[in-house]
VMD Tcl script that draws the C-alpha trace (Angstrom):
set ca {
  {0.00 0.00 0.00}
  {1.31 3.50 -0.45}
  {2.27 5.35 2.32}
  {-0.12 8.09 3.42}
  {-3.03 6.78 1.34}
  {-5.64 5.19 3.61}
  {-4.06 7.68 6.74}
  {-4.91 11.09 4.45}
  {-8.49 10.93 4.82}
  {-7.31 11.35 9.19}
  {-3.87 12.90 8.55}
  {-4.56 16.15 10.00}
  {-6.87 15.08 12.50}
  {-4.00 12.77 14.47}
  {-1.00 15.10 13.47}
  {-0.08 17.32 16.09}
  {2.66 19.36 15.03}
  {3.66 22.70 15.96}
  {2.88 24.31 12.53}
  {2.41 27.60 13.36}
  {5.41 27.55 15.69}
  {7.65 25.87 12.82}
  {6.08 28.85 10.87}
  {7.47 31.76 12.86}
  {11.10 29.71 13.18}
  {11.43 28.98 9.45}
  {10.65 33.06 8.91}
  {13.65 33.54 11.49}
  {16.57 31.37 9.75}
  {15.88 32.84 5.60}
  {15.90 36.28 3.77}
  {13.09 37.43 2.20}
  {11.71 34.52 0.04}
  {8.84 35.25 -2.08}
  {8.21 32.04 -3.61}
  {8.33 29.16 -1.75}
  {8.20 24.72 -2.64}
  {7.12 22.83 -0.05}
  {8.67 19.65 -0.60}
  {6.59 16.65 0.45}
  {3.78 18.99 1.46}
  {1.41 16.20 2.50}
  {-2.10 17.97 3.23}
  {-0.82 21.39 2.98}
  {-1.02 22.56 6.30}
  {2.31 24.84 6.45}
  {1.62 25.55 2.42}
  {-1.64 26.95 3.98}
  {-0.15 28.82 7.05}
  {2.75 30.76 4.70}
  {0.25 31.56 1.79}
  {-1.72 33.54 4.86}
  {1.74 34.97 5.52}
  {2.31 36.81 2.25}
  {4.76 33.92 0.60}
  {3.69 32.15 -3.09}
  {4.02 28.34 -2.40}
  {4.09 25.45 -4.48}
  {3.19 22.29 -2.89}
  {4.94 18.86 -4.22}
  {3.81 15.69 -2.18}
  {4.25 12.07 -3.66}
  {1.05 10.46 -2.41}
  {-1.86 11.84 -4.29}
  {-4.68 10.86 -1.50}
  {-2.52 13.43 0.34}
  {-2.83 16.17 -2.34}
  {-6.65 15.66 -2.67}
  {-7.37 16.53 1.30}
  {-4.64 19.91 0.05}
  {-6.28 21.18 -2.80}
  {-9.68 20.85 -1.14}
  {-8.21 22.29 1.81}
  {-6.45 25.37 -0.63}
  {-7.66 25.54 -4.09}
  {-5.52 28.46 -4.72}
  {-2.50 26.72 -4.22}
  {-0.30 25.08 -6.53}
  {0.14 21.21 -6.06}
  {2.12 18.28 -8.04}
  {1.76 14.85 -7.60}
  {5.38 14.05 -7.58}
  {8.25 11.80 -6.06}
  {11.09 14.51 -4.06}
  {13.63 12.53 -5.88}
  {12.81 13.42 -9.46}
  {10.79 16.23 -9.07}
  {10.39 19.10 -11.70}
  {8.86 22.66 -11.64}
  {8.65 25.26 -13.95}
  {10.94 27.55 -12.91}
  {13.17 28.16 -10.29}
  {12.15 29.01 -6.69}
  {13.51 31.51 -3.66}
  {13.25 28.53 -0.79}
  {12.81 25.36 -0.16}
  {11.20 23.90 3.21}
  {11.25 19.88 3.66}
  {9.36 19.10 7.06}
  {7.77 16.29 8.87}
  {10.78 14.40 8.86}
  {9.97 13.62 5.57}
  {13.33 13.05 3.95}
  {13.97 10.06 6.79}
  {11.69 8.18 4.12}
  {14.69 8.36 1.60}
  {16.53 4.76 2.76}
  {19.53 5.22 0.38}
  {22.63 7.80 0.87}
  {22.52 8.06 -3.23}
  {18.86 9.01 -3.14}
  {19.41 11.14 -0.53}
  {22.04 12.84 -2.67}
  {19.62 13.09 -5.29}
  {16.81 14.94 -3.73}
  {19.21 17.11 -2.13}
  {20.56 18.17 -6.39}
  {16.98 18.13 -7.31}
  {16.79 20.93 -4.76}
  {19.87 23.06 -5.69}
  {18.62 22.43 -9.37}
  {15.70 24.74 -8.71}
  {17.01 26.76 -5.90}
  {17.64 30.27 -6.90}
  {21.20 31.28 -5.99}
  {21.09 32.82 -2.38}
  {17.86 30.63 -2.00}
  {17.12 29.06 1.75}
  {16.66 25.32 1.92}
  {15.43 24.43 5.18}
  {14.64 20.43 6.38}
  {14.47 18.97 9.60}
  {14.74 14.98 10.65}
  {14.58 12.72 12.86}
  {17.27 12.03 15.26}
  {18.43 8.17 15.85}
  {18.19 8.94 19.27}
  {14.55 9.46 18.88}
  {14.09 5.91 17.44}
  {16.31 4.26 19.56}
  {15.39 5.67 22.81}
  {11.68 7.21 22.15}
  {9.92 5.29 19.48}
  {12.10 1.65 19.96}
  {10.15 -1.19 20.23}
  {6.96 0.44 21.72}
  {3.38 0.84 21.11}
  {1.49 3.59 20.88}
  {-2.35 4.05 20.78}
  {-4.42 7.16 19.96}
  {-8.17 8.01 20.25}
  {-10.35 10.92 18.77}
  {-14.15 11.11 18.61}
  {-14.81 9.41 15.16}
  {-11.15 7.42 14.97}
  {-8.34 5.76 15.90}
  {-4.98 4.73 15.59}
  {-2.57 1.87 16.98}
  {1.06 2.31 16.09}
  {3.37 -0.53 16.51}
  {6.99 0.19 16.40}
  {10.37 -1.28 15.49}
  {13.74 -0.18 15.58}
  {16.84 -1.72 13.97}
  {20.38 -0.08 15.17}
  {22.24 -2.03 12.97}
  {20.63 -0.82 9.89}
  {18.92 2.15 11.49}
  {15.83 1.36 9.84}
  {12.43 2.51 12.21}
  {9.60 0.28 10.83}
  {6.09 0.55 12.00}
  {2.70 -0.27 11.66}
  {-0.41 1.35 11.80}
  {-3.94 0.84 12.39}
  {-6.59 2.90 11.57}
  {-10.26 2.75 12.53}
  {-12.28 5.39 11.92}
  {-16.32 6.13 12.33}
  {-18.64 5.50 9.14}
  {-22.04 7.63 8.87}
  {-23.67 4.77 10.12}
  {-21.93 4.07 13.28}
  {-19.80 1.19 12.33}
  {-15.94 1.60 12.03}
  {-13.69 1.18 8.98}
  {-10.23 -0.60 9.66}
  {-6.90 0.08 7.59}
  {-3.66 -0.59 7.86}
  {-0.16 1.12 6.62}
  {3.60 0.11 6.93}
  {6.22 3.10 6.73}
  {9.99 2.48 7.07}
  {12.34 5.43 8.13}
  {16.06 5.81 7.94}
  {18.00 7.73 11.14}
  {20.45 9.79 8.68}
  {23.71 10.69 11.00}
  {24.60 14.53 10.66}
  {27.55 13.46 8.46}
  {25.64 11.77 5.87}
  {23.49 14.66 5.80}
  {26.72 16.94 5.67}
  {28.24 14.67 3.01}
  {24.78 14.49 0.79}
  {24.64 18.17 1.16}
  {28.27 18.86 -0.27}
  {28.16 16.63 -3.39}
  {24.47 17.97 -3.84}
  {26.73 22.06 -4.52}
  {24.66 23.24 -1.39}
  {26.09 24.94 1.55}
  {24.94 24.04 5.38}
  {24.58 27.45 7.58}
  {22.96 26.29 10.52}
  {22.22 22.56 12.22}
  {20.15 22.98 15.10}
  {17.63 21.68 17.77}
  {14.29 22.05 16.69}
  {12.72 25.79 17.09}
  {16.01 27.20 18.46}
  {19.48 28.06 17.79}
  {21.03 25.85 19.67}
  {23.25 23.10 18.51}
  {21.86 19.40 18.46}
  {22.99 17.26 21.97}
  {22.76 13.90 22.48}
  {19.06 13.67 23.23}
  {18.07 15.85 20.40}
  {14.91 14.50 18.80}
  {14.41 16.88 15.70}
  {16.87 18.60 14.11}
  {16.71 21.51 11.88}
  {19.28 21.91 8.92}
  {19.77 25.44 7.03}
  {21.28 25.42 3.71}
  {21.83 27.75 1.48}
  {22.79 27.50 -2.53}
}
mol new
graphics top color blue
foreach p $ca { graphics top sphere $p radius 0.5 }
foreach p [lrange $ca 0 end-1] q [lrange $ca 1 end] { graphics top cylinder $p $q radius 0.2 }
display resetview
């Protein structure tokens, strides 16, 4: 099944991240961007929340049941139905954002690499690339082996997790049930694999990609990653 596809439908009802707080840090770490791709956009939340802010955006998301919940969500905004690795716009663009730890869903240094030159292809020199993942210590000492469990109104989730420190691979699975209009429940399932990128991969990737790193931080401040850093915030610059 492809990731995201069953979940979209519920996406933005179990995802509690701190959008508009991400919002006000990204606008802290670039220039003056005016138009903006938001790589693996998913439903378009942030895409939503910098349109409001005065910023053009151009969501690019691979799943398309993802997209659909978007362009409902914004009509007025542009999204593509398109893999991050291979990706093409129409022009170039002032800044790139990649959140969610999305790019922990690229398994493969070389793929890696080549999201990271699809970016610089279409980053306007002096453009802002901005992308945040997950730490290993989050799967190894937060997520591990665990299960987790969730529970709204008209759904819910069960997550069951697994995590490999030999490949750093995080595997888990989901369950979804969620409330039908006549009272009985719909069940789904998804499998996502992750990959905990060390900072010198990253680095590395980042280098033979032509892009320069500025900034590697803990998430919303300017502090330097420790060793119980869960999200971490890269700036990069072309």
């Amino acid at each position: 099944m492809e990731i995201y596809s069953g979940f979209a439908g519920v996406y933005d009802e179990f995802m509690d991240a701190p959008y508009e707080d991400w919002a006000d840090y990204i606008e802290s770490l670039w220039g003056n961007p005016h138009l903006v791709l938001d790589l693996a956009c998913g439903t378009g939340t942030m895409a939503e929340i910098l349109t409001k802010r005065g910023y053009d955006m151009i969501g690019v998301d691979i799943s398309s049941e993802m997209l659909m919940v978007a362009k409902q969500k914004n009509p007025d905004i542009l999204f593509i139905n398109q893999d991050m690795r291979n990706f093409e716009l129409y022009g170039s663009v002032d800044a790139v954002i990649c959140l969610c730890d999305s790019l922990n869903y690229i398994l493969e240094y070389n793929e890696l690499v080549q999201v990271f030159k699809q970016v610089a292809n279409y980053l306007n020199p002096g453009g802002s690339f901005i992308f945040d993942i997950n730490t290993e210590y989050k799967y190894k000492e937060i997520l591990a082996d665990n299960n987790f469990s969730h529970t709204e109104e008209d759904a819910a989730y069960i997550w069951e997790n697994f995590y490999d420190p030999q490949t750093r691979l995080n595997e888990y699975q989901t369950t979804f049930f969620t409330k039908n209009k006549d009272g009985s429940y719909a069940r789904f399932e998804e499998f996502h694999i992750q990959k905990a990128h060390t900072s010198q991969e990253i680095k590395k990737a980042l280098k033979e990609a032509g892009l320069k790193l500025v900034g590697e931080f803990e998430e919303l401040t300017k502090n330097p990653p420790n060793k119980t850093t869960e999200r971490v915030f890269f700036i990069v610059a072309k």
